[in-house]
C-alpha positions as CSV (number, residue, x, y, z in Angstrom):
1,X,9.2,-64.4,70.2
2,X,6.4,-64.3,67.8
3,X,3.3,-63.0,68.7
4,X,0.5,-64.0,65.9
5,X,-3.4,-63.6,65.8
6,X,-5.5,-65.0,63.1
7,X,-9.1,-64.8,62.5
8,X,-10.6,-68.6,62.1
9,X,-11.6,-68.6,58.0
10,X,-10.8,-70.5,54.9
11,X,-10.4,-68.6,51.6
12,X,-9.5,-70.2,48.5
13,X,-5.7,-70.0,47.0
14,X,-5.2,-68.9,43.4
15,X,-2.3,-70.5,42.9
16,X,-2.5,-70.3,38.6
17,X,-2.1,-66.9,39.3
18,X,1.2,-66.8,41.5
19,X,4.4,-66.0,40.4
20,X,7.0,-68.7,41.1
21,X,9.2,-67.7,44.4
22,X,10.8,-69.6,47.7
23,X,9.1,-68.4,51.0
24,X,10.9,-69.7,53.9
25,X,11.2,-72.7,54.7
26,X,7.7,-74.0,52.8
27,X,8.6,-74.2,49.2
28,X,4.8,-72.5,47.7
29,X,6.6,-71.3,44.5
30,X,10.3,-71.7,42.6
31,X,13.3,-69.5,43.5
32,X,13.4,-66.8,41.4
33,X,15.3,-63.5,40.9
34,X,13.9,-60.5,41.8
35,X,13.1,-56.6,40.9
36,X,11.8,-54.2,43.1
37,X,10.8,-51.0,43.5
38,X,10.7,-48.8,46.5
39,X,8.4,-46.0,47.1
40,X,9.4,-43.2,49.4
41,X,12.2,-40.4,50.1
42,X,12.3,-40.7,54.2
43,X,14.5,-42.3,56.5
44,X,11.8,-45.0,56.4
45,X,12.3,-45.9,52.8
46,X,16.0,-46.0,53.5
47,X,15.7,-48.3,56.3
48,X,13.1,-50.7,53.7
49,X,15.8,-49.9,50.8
50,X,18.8,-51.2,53.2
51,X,17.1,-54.2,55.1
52,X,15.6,-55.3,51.5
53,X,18.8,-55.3,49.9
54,X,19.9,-58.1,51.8
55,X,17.8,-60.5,50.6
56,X,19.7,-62.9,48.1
57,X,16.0,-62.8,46.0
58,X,17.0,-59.5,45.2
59,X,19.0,-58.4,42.0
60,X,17.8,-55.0,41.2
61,X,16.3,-52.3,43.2
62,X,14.6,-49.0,42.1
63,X,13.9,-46.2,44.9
64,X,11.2,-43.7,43.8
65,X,12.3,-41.0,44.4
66,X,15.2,-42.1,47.4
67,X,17.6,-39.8,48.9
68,X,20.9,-39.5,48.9
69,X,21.6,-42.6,51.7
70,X,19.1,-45.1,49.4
71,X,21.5,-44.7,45.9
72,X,24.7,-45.8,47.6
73,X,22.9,-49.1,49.1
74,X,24.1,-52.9,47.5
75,X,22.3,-55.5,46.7
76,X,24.2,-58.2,48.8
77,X,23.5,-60.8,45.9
78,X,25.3,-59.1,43.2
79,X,26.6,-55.7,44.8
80,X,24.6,-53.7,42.4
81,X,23.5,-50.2,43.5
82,X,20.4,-49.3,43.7
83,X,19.0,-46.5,41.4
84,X,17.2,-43.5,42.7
85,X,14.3,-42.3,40.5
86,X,12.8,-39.0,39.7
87,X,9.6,-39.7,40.3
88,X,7.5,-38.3,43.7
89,X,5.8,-40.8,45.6
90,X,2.9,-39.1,45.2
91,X,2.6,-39.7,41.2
92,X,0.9,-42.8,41.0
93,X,0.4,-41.9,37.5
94,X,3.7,-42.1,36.5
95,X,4.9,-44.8,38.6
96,X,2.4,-46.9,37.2
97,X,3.9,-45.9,33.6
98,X,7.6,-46.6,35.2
99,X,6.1,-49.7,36.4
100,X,4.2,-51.2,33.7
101,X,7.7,-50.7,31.6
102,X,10.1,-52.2,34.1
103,X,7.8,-54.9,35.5
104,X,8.9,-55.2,39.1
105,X,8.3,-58.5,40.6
106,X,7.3,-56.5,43.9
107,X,6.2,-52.6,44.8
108,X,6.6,-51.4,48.4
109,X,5.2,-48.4,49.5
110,X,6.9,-46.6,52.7
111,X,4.5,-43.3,52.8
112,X,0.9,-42.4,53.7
113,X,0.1,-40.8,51.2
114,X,0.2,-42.4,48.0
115,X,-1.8,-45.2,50.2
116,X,-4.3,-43.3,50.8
117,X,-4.6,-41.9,47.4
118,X,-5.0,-45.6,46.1
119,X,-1.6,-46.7,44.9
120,X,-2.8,-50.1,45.8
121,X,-5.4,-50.3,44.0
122,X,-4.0,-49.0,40.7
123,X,-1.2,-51.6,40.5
124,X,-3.2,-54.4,41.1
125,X,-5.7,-53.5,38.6
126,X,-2.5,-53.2,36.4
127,X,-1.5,-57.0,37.7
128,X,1.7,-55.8,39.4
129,X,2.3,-57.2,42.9
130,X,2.6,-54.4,45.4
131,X,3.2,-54.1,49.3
132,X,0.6,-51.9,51.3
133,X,-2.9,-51.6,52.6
134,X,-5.9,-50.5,49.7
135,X,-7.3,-47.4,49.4
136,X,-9.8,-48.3,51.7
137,X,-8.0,-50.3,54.2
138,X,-5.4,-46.8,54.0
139,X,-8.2,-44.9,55.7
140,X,-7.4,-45.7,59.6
141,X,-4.4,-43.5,58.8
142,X,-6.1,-41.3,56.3
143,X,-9.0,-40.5,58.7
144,X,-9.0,-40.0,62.4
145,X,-12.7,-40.0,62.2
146,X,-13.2,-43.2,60.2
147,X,-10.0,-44.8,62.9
148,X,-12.1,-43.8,65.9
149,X,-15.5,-44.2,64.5
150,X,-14.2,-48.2,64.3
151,X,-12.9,-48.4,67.4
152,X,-15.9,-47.7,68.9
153,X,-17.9,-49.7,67.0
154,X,-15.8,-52.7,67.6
155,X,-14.9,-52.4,70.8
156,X,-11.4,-51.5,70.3
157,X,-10.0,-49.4,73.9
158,X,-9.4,-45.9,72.8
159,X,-10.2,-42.2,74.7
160,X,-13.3,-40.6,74.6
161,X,-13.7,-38.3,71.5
162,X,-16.0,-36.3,69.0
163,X,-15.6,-35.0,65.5
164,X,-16.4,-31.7,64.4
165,X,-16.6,-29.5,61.4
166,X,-18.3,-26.7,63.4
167,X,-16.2,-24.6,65.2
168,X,-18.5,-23.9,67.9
169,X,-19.9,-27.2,68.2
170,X,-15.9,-28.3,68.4
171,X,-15.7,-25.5,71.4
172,X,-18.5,-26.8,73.2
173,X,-16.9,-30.5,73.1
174,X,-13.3,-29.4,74.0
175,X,-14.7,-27.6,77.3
176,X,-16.8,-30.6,78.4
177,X,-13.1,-32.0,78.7
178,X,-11.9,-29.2,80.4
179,X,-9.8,-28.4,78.2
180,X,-7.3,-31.2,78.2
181,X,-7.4,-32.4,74.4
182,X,-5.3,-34.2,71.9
183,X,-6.9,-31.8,69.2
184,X,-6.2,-33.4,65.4
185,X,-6.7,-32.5,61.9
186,X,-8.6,-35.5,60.7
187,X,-6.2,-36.1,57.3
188,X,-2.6,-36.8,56.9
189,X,-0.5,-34.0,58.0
190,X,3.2,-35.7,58.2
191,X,2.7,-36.6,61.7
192,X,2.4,-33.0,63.1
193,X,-1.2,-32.7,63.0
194,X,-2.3,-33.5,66.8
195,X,-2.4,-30.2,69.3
196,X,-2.3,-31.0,72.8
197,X,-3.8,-28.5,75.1
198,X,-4.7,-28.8,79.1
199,X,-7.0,-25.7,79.1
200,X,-10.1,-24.6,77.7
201,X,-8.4,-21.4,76.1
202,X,-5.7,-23.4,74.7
203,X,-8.3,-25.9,73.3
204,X,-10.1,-23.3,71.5
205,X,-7.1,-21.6,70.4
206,X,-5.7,-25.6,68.6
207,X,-9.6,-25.8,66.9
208,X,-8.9,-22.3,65.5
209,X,-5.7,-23.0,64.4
210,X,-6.9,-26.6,62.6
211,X,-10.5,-25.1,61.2
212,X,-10.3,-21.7,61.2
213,X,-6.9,-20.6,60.1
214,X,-5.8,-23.6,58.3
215,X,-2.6,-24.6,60.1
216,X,-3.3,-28.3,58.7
217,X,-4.7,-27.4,55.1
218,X,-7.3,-30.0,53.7
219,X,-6.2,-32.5,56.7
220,X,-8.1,-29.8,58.5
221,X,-11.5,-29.6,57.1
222,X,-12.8,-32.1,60.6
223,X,-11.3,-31.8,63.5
224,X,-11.2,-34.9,65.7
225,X,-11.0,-34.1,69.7
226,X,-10.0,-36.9,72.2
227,X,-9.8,-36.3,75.8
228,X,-6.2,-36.0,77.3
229,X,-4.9,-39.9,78.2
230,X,-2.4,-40.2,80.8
231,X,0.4,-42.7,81.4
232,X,3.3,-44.2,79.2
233,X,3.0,-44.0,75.6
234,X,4.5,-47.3,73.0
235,X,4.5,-47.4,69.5
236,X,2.8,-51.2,68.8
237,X,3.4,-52.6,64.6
238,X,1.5,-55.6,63.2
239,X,2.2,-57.1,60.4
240,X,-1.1,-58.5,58.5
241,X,-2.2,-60.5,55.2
242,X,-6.2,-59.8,56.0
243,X,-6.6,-62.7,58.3
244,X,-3.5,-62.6,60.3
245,X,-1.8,-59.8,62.6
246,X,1.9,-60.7,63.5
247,X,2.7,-58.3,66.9
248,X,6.3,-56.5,66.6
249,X,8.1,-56.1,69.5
250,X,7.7,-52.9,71.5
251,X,9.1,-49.6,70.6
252,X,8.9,-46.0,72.2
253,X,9.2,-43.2,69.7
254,X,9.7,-39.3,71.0
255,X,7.4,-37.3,69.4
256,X,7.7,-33.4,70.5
257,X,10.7,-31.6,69.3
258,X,12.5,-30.6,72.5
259,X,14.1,-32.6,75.7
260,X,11.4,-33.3,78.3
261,X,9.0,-33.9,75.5
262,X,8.2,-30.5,75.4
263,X,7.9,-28.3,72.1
264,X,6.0,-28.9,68.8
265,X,5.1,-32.4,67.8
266,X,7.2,-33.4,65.3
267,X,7.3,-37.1,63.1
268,X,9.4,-38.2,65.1
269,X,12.7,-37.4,66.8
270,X,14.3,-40.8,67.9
271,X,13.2,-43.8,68.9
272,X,14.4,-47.5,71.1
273,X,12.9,-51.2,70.4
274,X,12.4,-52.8,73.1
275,X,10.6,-50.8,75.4
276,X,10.7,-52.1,78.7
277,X,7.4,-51.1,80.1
278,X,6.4,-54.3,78.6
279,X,7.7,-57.6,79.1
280,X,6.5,-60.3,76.7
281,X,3.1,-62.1,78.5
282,X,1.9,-57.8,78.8
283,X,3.1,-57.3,75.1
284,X,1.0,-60.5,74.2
285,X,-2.2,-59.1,76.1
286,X,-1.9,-55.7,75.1
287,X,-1.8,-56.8,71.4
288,X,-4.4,-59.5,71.7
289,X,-7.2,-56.2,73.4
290,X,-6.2,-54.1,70.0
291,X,-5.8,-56.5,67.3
292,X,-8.1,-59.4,68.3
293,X,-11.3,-57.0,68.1
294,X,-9.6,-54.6,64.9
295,X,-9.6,-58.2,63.2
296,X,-12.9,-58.8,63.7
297,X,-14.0,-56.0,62.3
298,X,-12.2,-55.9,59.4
299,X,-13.9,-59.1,58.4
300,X,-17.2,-57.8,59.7
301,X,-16.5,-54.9,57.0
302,X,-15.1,-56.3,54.2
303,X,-11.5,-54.6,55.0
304,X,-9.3,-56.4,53.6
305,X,-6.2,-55.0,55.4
306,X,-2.2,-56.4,53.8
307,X,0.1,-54.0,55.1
308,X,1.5,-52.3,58.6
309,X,-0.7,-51.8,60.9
310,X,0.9,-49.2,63.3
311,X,-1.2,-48.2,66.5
312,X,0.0,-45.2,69.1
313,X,-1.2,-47.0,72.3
314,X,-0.9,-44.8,75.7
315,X,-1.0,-47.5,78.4
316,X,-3.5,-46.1,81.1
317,X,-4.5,-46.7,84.7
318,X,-7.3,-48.9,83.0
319,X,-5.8,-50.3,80.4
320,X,-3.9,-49.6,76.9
321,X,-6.1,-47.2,74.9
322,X,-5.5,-46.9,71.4
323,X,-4.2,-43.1,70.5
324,X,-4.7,-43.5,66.6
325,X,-4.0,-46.2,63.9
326,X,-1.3,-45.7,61.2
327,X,-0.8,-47.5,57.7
328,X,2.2,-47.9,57.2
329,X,5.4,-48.2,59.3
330,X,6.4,-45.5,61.5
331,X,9.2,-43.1,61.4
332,X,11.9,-43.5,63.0
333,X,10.6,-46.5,64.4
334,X,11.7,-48.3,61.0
335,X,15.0,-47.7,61.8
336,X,14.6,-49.9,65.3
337,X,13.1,-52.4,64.1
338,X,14.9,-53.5,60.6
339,X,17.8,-53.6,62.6
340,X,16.8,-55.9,64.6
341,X,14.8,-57.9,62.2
342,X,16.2,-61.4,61.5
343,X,13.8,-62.4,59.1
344,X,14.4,-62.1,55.1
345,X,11.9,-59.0,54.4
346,X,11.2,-59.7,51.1
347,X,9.6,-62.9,52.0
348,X,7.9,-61.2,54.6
349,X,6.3,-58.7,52.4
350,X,5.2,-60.9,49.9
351,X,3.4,-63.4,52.2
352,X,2.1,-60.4,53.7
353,X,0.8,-59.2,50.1
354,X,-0.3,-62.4,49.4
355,X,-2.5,-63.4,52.5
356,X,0.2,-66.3,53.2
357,X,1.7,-64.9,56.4
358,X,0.3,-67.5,59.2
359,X,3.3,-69.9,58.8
360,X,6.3,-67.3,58.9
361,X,7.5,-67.0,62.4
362,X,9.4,-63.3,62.9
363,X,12.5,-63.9,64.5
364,X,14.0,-60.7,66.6
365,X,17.9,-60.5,68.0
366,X,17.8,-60.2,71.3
367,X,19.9,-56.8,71.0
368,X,18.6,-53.5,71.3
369,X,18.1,-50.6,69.0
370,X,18.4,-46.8,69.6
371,X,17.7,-44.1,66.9
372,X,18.5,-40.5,67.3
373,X,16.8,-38.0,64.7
374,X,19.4,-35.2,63.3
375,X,16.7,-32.0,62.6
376,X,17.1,-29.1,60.7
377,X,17.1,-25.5,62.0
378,X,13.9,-24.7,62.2
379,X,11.9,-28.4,62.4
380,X,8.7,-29.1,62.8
381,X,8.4,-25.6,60.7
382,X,9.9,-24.8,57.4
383,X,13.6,-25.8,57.7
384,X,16.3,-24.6,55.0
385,X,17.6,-26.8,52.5
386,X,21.3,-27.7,50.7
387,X,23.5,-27.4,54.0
388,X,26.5,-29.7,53.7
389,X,26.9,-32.9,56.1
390,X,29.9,-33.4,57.4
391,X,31.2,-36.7,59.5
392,X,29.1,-39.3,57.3
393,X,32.3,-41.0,56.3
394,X,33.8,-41.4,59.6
395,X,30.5,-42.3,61.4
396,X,30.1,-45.1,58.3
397,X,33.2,-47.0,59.9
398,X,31.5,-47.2,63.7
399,X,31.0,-50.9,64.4
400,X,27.1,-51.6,64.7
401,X,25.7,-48.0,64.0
402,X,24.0,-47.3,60.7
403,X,23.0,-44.0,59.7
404,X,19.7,-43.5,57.9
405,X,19.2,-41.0,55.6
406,X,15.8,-38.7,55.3
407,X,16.0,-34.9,54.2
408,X,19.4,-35.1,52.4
409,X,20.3,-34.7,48.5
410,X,23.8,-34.9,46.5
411,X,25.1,-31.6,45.6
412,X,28.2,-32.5,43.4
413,X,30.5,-34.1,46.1
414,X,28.9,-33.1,48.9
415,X,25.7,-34.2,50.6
416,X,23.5,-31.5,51.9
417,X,20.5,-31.3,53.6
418,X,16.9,-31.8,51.6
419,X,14.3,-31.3,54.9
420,X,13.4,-31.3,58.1
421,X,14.6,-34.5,59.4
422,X,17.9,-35.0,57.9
423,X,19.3,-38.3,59.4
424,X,18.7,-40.9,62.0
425,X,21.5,-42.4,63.6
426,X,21.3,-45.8,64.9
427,X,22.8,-48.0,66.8
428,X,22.6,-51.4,68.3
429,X,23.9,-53.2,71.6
430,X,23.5,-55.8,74.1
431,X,21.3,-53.2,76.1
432,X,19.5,-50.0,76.2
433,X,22.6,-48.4,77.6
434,X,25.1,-49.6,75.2
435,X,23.2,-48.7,72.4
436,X,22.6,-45.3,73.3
437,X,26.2,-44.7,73.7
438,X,27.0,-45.5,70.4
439,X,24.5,-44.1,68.7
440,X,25.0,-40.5,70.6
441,X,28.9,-41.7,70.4
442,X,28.3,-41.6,66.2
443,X,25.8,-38.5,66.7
444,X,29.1,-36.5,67.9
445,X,31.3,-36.9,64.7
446,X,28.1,-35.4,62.6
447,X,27.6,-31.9,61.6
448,X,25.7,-29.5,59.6
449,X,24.9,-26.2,60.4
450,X,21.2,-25.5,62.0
451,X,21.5,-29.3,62.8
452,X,19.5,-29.7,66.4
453,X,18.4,-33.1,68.1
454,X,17.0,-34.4,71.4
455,X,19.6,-35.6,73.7
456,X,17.4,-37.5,75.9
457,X,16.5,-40.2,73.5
458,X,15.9,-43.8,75.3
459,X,16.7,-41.8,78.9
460,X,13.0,-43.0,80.2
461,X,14.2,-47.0,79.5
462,X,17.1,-46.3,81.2
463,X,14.8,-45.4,84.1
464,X,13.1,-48.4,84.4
465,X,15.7,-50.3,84.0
């Protein structure tokens, strides 16, 4: 199934200034071989390091800075490895330097950050071609308030909200709710910046924490309030060129830390794609309420939007309301979704960089995907760092289960972990069920000391089902 929207308008091609390539079946450019360079250290970038590997475009790969799962990937065209490189994701400066050396023929960007500190912008001024949303574009991730400030505007379904830099006027707001918030730090915080609270002492307790004492740092300087939605949460992704949206299929990710969803909100501790609170005429509708009217105003504003477009939508008693946007693809949901991804991603990406993505139809296996997040001791909160992993060679063997590196490092022979999420085991299978299996099957032959994970991940499909 393929799922497309695309705003009626013409824009002229530069076609002088495209690099020769093969996209699909429409031949636009010559075949070519291919560099590329990979921004990011998660279990994302991993996922984006592995799936873009197979394409037979590719013959050398460059993860900045990887982990220890991205360095032992193979280009399937001439088994090459890719190289990890020392270089944060946050230096744009000297990626650009790395870049302007090595010329890659495409740059994909897997975190928030370096997004919204305008990577983008930087390379294309330099003439490189790069994957990702501008600067500008980057702010529905990088600003809750900018997000829901457009959603109103444009008529896009989301929950009543307000945002505050006062603490008393923030107060004042939380109580006319009751008390039953999603309180956020307006800026990036990794995912863990959203406090929900169902009374008015814990809502004045979360605006504390965020304006007051910090918890969030800079993210915290506004404080975005929304009233508390009810009903079953689904991680929605879009694929866009600035004119066109291409609707994933659905996903639910599991967000707090502990079983029950209770706990801390966390990035993300597992995930399953397809969801099936959705079948594929609601998927359709759900995606044409959000993206038709986001579209619009995009164009109404000049935002020029070539990236993932990754919306938390909470699907209410009246209607799907649209929790926040993202940038970027999410984490673990990545995982999910790559391995079921039939498409070639590098001709994806660059139609998608290229405002060329109309024609490309995204083709999905029928199978299901389950991911199950391995956490350190101690995550969402500081988690400690170079414990050895054990099982990684058996669980390699495991028919249809990949395992995805995030917080890991080498250490001599040994891998060891590097963070808070450390892995994220996945699995697919004819169903739901079957995929599960394996992938808690695989989870079982891991180890690390601290190591703690949810073991109700997918239970809610298997539910409905």
């Amino acid at each position: 199934m393929d799922t497309s929207l695309r705003l009626s308008s013409s824009t002229n091609r530069k076609n002088a200034s495209k690099k020769s390539f093969q996209l699909g079946k429409r031949t636009w450019f010559t075949p070519r071989d291919m560099k590329l360079l990979v921004i990011g250290s998660g279990g994302r970038e991993h996922a984006l390091v592995w799936k873009l590997a197979q394409s037979p475009h590719v013959t050398q790969m460059w993860c900045a800075p990887g982990n220890a799962g991205t360095q032992l990937e193979r280009l399937s065209k001439n088994g090459q490895t890719v190289t990890n490189l020392p270089i944060a994701a946050d230096n744009i400066d000297a990626l650009l330097v790395f870049a302007a050396d090595k010329k890659p023929d495409l740059t994909v960007v897997g975190p928030d950050n370096p997004l919204a500190a305008g990577i983008t912008d930087r390379f294309q001024a330099a003439g490189l071609l790069i994957w990702g949303p501008n600067q500008r574009a980057a702010q529905f991730e990088a600003s809750k308030a900018f997000s829901q400030n457009f959603m109103e505007k444009h008529g896009i379904p989301t929950a009543k909200s307000g945002s505050f830099t006062d603490v008393d006027a923030a107060r004042r707001f939380a109580a006319s709710l009751d008390g039953r918030c999603a309180v956020k730090a307006d800026g990036l915080a990794l995912g863990k910046g959203v406090l929900l609270t169902h009374s008015v002492a814990e809502a004045e307790t979360a605006v504390e924490d965020i304006l007051v004492r910090r918890s969030f740092g800079a993210a915290g300087d506004r404080v975005v309030i929304q009233e508390l939605l009810e009903g079953i949460e689904i991680s929605l992704h879009a694929l866009c060129d600035g004119r066109t949206a291409k609707l994933f299929p659905t996903a639910q990710d599991h967000k707090r830390a502990l079983e029950g969803d209770q706990g801390l909100n966390t990035g993300g501790m597992g995930t399953y794609s397809p969801a099936p609170v959705l079948d594929a005429a609601e998927l359709a509708s759900v995606g044409d309420q959000i993206l038709q009217p986001w579209l619009r105003g995009c164009r109404e504003e000049g935002i020029d939007f070539r990236g993932i477009l990754y919306p938390g939508v909470m699907l209410t008693q009246n209607g799907p309301k649209v929790l926040e946007f993202n940038a970027r693809f999410g984490d673990p949901e990545t995982q999910v979704y790559l391995t079921r991804l039939e498409n070639d991603l590098v001709e994806l990406l660059i139609a998608s960089a290229q405002g060329e993505l109309a024609p490309h139809e995204l083709k999905w296996s029928s199978r299901a995907s389950v991911c199950v997040v391995l956490a350190s001791e101690g995550y969402p909160g500081n988690s400690p760092k170079g414990r050895v992993i054990f099982g990684l060679g058996d669980v390699a063997s495991i028919p249809d289960v990949r395992v995805f590196h995030a917080g890991t490092a080498s250490s001599g022979e040994d891998i060891v972990t590097n963070g808070g999420r450390v892995l994220g085991v996945t699995a697919v299978g004819n169903s739901i069920a079957i995929a599960r299996a394996r992938a808690y099957g695989a989870v079982n032959r891991l180890y690390f000391a601290g190591m703690h994970y949810r073991k109700d991940i997918a239970s809610k499909a298997l539910a409905v089902s």
